[in-house]
N, C-alpha and C positions, 0 to 999 in steps of 0.2 A: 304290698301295694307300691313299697316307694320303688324296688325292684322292677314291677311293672311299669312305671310312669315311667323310668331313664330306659329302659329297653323301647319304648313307645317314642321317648324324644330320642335316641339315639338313629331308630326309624326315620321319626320325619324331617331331622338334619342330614341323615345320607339323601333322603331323596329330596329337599332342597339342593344340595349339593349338585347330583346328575341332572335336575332339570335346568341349573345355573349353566353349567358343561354344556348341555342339549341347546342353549339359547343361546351363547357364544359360540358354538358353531354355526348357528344357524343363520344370525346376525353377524356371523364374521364378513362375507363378502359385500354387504351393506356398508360396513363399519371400512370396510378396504375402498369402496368405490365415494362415500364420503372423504374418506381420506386427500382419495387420488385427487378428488375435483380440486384440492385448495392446495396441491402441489404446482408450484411452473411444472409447462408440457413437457419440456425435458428431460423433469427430473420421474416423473411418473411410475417409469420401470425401471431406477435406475434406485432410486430410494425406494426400498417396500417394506420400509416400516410402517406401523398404523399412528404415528404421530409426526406429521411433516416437519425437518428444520426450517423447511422457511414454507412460510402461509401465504397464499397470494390468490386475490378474488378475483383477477384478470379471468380465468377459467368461466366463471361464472357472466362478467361482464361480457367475453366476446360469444361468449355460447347464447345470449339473451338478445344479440344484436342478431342472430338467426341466419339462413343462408340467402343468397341471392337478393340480399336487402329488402328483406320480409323480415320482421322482431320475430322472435317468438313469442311474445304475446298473442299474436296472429293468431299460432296451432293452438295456443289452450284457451284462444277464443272460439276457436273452430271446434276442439275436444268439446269445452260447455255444453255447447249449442247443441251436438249432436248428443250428449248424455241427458241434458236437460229432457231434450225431446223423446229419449226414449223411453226414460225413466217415467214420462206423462203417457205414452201410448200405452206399456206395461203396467200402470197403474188403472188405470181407467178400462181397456179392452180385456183384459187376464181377471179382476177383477168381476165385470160382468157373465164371462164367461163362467169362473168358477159357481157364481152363483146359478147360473142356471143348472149346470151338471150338480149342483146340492139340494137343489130343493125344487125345481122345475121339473115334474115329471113330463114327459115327451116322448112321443115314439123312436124308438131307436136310440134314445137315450146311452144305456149301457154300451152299447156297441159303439157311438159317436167316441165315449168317451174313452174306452180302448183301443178303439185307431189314434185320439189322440194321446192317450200314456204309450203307443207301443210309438210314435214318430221320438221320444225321446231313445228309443234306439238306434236312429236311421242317422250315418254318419252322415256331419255335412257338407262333404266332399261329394256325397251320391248325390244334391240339389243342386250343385255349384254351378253346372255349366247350364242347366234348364234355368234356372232363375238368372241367371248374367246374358245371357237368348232374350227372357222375357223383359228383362231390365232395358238392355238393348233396342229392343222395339217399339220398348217406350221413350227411349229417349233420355235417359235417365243413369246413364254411365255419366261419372267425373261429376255427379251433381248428390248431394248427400240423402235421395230420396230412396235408394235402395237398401239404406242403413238406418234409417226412420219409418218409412212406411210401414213394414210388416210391423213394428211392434203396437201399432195403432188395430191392427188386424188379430189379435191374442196371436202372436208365433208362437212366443218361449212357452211350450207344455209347460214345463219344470214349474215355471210361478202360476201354473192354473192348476197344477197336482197339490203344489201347497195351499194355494187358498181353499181350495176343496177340502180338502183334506180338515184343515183350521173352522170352515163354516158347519162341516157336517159336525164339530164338536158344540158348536152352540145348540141351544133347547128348542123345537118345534114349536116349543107353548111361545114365544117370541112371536113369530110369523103367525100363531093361529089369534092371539090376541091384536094385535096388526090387523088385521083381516075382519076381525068383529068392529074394529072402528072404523072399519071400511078401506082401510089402504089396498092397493094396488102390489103388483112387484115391483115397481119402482119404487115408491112410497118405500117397502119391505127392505129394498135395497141399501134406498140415499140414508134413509133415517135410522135403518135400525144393524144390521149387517152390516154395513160399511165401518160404521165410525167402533164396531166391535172389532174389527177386521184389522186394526191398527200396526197389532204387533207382523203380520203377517205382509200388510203393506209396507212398512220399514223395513224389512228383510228383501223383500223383494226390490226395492228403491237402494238396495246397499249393493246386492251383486250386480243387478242393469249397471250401474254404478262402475261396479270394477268391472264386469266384463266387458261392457263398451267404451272404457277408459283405454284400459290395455290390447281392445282389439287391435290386432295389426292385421290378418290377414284380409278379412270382409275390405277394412278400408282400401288396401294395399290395390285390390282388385277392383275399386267403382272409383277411387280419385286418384289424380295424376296432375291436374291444376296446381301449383305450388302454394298460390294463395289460398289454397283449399286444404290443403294437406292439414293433420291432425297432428299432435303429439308423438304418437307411437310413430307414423311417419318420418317424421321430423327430426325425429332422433336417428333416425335410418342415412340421412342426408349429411349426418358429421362423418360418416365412412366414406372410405374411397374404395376404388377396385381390389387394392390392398389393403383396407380394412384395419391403416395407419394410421391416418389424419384424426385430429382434433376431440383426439381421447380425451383432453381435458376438458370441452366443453361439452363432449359429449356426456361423460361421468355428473357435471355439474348441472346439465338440464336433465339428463334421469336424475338424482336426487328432487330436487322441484316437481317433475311429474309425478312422484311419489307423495307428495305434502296434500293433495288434496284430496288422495284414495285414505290417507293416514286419516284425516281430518274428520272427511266424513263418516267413517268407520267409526272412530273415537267418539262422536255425537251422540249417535244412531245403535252403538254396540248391544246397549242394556236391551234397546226393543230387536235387535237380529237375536240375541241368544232365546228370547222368550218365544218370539214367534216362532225358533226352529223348534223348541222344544216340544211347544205346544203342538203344532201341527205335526209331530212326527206321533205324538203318545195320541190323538186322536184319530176317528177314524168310520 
């Protein structure tokens, strides 16, 4: 046995070992672009060691003063706004929807909901130019309503395959004891399915999160307003045509954009692992 136990720990110190390796490669360019941001702009490509001789937060102070005398507080007031809101459309519209494809029986049912799992194929490059057409004619280019609306509307399949997925796992006997007390689908919804729904809504409030955080193309294409402009934006604006200029404040506000995808990730982490788990083993 004692044979077996050192051949056993001798196992799970090699693979501590490669996963240590697998994670400082991975956080190497992290680790390098923190670096660079607390280097003078000078020294940036000149020193590429990952511990600066000389530390300096001017990087950080002029990158916060923003472009065109807009802060940047501005863009990750602007970022909020629009993640806040989406993350309430995708919670609220994905969430009714999945219910009704769970437990709503309705004509055309099945088929509704296969046109909508099979749109999670349809790249979204083939919508781009009919939706920025229809954007258009409404009036609604450079205004953040093309980047909010639809998620009010269930867009993202993805978060209506999961809740589906996660409700079809709870017990029938739920909604038919509901129903003997006289509730409604509403009622069946707000009271009893919802607030079970938790882990499921956390997940789905973690990617809205990061993918409307780091979107850069959608924005790229409905705002052009400076005072409008986002984050991901924003960081686009420390490049010049030459794609020289103000590496150091640029490096310095990517790290910051990153503190509050870290953050909320880190809150929220324990209910994304369960609701992915769950809703994958159910079904």
């Amino acid at each position: 046995m004692t044979g077996a136990n050192a051949r056993k720990q001798r196992i799970a110190y090699a693979k501590t070992v490669i996963a240590v390796v697998f994670a400082i490669f991975m956080l190497y360019p992290l680790i390098w672009m923190l670096s660079s941001s607390l280097k003078p702009q000078n020294m940036i490509f000149r020193d590429l060691s990952l511990w600066p001789d000389t530390i300096t937060l001017e990087n950080y102070v002029n990158g916060w003063r923003g472009i065109s005398n807009i802060s940047f507080a501005t863009f990750f007031k602007n970022s909020f706004i629009i993640v806040l809101l989406c993350i309430l459309g995708n919670l609220l519209t994905c969430s009714m929807a999945a219910y009704a494809f769970a437990r709503i029986r309705f004509k055309g049912r099945n088929l509704w909901f296969a046109l909508m799992f099979a749109s999670l194929l349809l790249p979204h490059h083939v919508v781009l130019i009919p939706q920025y057409l229809l954007f258009n004619s409404l009036n609604w280019v450079d205004t953040y309503m093309p980047l909010i609306v639809p998620k009010f509307l269930a867009h993202d399949a993805f978060f209506i395959f999961l809740m589906v997925q996660f409700i079809r796992g709870l017990p029938y006997e739920l909604d038919q004891a509901a129903k003997v007390d006289g509730c409604g689908h509403f009622q069946i919804f707000s009271r009893i399915i919802l607030p079970l729904l938790l882990p499921a809504l956390v997940t789905t409030s973690i990617f809205t999160f990061i993918w409307t955080w780091n979107d850069f193309f959608s924005q790229l294409i409905y705002i052009s307003d400076p005072r409008k402009l986002t984050v991901a934006l924003a960081l686009r604006s420390f490049m010049d045509a030459m794609g020289q200029s103000n590496m150091g404040s640029l490096f310095a506000m990517s790290i910051l954009s990153l503190i509050p995808i870290f953050v909320f990730f880190l809150i929220f982490q324990r209910w994304l692992i369960e609701g992915i788990a769950t809703a994958g083993l159910k079904g």
